[in-house]
C-alpha positions in Angstrom: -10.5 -20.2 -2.8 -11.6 -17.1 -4.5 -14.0 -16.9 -1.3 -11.6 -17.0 1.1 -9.7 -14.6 -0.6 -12.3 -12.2 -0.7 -13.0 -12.6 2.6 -9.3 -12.2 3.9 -9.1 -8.6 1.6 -12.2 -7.4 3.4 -10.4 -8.4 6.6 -7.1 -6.7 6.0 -9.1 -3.6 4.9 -11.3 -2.8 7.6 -8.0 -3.6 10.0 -6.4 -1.0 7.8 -9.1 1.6 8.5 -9.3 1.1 12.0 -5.4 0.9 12.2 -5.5 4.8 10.1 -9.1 6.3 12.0 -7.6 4.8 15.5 -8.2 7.5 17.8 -5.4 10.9 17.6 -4.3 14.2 19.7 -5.6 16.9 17.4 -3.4 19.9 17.3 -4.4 22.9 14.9 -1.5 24.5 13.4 -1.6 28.3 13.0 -1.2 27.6 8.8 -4.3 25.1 9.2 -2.8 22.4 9.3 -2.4 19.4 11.9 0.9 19.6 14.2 0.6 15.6 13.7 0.7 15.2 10.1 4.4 14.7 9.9 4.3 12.8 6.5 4.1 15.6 3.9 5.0 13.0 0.8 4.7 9.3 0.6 5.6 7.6 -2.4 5.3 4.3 -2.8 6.5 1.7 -6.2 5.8 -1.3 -6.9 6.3 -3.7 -9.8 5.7 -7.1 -10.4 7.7 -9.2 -13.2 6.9 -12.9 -14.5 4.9 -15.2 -13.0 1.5 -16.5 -14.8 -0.2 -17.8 -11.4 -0.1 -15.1 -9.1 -2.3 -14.9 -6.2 -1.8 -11.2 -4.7 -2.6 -7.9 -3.2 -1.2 -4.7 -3.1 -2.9 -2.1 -0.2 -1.7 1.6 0.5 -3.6 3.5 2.8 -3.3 6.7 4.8 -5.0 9.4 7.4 -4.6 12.6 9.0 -4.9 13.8 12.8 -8.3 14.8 12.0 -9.3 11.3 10.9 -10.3 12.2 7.5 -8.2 9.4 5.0 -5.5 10.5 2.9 -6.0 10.9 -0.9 -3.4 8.9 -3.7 -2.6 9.5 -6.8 -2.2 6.0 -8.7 0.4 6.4 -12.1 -1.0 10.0 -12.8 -4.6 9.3 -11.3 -6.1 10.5 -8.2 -8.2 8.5 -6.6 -10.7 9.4 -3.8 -10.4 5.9 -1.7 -9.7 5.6 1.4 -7.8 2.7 0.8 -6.5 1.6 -2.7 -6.1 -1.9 -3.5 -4.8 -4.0 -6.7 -5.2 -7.4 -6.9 -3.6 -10.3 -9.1 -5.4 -8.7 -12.5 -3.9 -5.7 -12.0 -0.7 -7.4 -13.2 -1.6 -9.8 -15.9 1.1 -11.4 -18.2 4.7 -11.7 -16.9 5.8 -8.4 -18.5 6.9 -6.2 -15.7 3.6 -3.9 -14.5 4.4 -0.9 -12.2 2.0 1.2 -9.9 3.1 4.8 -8.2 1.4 5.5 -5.6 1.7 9.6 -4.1 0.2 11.0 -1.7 -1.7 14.1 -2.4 -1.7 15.6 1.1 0.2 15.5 4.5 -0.8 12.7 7.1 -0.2 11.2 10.4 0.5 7.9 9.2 0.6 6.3 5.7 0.9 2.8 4.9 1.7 -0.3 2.2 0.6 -4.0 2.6 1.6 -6.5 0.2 0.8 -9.8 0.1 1.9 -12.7 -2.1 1.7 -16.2 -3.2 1.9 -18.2 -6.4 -0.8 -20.8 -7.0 1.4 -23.3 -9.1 5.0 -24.1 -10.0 5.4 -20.4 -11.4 7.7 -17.7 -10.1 7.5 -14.0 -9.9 9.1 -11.1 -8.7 8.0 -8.1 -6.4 10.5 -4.5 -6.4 8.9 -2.7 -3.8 9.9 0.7 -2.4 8.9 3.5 0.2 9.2 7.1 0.3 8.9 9.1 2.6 9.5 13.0 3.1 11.8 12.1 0.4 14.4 9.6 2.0 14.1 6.1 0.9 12.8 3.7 3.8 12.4 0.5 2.9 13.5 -1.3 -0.6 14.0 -4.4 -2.2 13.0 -7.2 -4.2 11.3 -10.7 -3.6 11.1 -13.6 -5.2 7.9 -15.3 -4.9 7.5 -19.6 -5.2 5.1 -22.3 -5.5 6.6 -22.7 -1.3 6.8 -19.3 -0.5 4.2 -17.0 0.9 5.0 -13.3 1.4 3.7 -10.6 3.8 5.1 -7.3 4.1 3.4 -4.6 6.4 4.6 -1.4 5.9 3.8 1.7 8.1 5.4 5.1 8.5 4.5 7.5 11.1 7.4 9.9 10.4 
């Protein structure tokens, strides 16, 4: 199962990248910047409550017009990925765990996968929500069963 899993993340991943690196006009701005990159802050929030059996992942992702990927800053700490990813151990327990996710500089297009199951009789709960340019997009919360799988693509090309 883990296999599969594994297998699946690398999937979703590389259709990320080629999703964020697909080809892009290229307009240089007189301050250096990309006419394109109309997302100048992203923030993304996600927290997960309860649950001891979770099976999920949590993708964010971004690039520019030049095809260079976006940078995130992850509660307080950048990170230099092109695409950040937590996984079920990134939320152990059934305490509520919440991730930030900013982006440190202006894109084309930004985005936030989430994808969810729980591998027995337990039950959890995913708050999720999107900013962008600061005006909230999309928000809410999901409750996650034994029969319930969840998907939730997010993109924003402002």
């Amino acid at each position: 199962m883990k296999l599969i899993q594994t297998k699946l993340n690398i999937g979703i991943i590389l259709a990320i990248l080629f999703t964020l690196t697909s080809c892009s006009k290229k307009d240089d701005n007189v301050d250096g910047g990309n006419i394109g990159d109309k997302v100048k802050k992203a923030k993304f929030t996600v927290t997960v409550t309860g649950g001891t059996a979770k099976n999920l992942s949590i993708m964010v992702g971004g690039a520019n017009t030049s095809g260079s990927t976006s940078t995130w800053k992850v509660n307080g700490t950048v990170m230099n990925d092109a695409v950040v990813m937590l996984e079920s151990g990134d939320f152990p327990g059934t305490a509520a765990k919440t991730y930030t996710f900013e982006l440190q500089q202006p894109a084309n297009n930004v985005s936030l996968n989430i994808n969810a199951t729980s591998n027995n009789s337990s039950t959890y709960k995913i708050y999720y929500k999107t900013e962008i340019n600061d005006v909230t997009k999309d928000e809410a919360t999901v409750d996650i069963t034994s029969a319930k799988t969840f998907t939730k693509p997010l993109r924003y090309t402002e």
